[in-house]
C-alpha positions as CSV (number, residue, x, y, z in Angstrom):
1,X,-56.2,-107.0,-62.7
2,X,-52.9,-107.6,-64.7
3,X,-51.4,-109.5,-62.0
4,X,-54.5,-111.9,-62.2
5,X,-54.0,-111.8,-65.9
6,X,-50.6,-113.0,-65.5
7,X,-51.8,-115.6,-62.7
8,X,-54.1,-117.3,-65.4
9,X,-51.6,-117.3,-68.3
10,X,-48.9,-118.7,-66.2
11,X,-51.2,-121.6,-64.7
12,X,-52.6,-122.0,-68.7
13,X,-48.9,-122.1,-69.9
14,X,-48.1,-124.9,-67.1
15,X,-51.1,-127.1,-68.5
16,X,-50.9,-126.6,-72.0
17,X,-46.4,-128.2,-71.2
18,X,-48.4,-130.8,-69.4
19,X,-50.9,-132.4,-72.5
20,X,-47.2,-131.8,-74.5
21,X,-45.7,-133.8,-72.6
22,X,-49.0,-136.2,-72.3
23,X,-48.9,-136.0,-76.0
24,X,-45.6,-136.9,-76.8
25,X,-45.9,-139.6,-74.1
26,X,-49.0,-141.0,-75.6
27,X,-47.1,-140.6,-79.2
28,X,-44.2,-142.8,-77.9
29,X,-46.6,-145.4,-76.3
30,X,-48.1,-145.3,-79.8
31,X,-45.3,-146.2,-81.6
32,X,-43.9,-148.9,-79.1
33,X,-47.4,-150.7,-79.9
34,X,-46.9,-150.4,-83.6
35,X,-43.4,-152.4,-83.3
36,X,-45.2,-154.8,-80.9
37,X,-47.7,-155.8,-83.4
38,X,-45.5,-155.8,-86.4
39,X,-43.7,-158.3,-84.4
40,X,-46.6,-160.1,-84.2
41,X,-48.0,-159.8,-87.7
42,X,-44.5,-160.9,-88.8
43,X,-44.9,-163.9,-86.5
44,X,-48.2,-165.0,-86.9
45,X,-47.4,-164.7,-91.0
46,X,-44.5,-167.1,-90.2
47,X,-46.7,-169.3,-88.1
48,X,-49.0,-169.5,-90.7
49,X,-46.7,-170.2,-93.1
50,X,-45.6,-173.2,-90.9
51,X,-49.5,-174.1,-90.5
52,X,-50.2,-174.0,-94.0
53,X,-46.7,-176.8,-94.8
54,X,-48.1,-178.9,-91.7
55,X,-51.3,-179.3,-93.1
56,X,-50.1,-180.3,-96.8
57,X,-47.9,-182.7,-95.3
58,X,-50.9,-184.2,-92.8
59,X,-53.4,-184.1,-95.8
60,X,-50.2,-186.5,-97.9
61,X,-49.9,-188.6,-95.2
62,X,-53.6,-189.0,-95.0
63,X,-54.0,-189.5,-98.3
64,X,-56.9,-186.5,-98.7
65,X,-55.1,-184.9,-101.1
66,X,-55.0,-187.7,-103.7
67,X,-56.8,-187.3,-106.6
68,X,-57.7,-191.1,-108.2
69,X,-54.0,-192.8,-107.1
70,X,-53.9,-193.7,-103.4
71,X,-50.4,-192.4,-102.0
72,X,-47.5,-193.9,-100.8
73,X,-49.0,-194.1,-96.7
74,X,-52.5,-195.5,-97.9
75,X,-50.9,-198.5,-100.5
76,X,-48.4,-199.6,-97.8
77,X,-51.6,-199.5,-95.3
78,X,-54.5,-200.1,-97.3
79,X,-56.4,-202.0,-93.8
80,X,-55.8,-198.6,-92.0
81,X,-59.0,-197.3,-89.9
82,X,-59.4,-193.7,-89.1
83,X,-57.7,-193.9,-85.5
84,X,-54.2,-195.7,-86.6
85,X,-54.3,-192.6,-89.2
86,X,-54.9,-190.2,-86.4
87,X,-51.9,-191.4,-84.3
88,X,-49.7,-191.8,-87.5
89,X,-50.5,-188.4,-88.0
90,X,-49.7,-187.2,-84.1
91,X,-46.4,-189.0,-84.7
92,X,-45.3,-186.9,-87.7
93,X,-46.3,-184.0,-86.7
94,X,-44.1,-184.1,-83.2
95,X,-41.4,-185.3,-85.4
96,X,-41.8,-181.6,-87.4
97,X,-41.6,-179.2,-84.3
């Protein structure tokens, strides 16, 4: 009886050093994660950033953000249809990348 005792303490023992270790493995995979996606939150914020200064530029060159003055694009161009805005605009923006 006491060596079956022993049996089922020693086999408990050997699982309950397994889930620590599955734990502290699970713990580490945890916290790699958390530096991978503050990473990427820190990127996508800087990529947002970069979005955010594309688009002001795009809407200047376009001329949507006036307010009643036409800009500087639009009163050099005042002829200028939709599509020769579009490719304007394709050209500035490879020239910021």
């Amino acid at each position: 009886m006491d060596n079956q005792i022993d049996e089922n303490l020693d086999m408990m023992s050997a699982n309950l050093r397994n889930l620590q270790r599955l734990g502290m493995d699970l713990g580490k995979e945890v916290d790699s994660q958390n530096e991978m996606l503050e990473r990427i939150h820190t990127k996508a914020d800087r990529n947002d950033a970069i979005v955010r200064d594309q688009d002001k530029q795009m809407q200047k060159i376009l001329g949507s953000g006036a307010s009643t003055s036409q800009t500087t694009a639009e009163s050099l161009t005042p002829s200028m249809d939709t599509s020769t805005k579009m490719s304007l605009m394709m050209k500035a923006s490879s020239l910021f990348k």
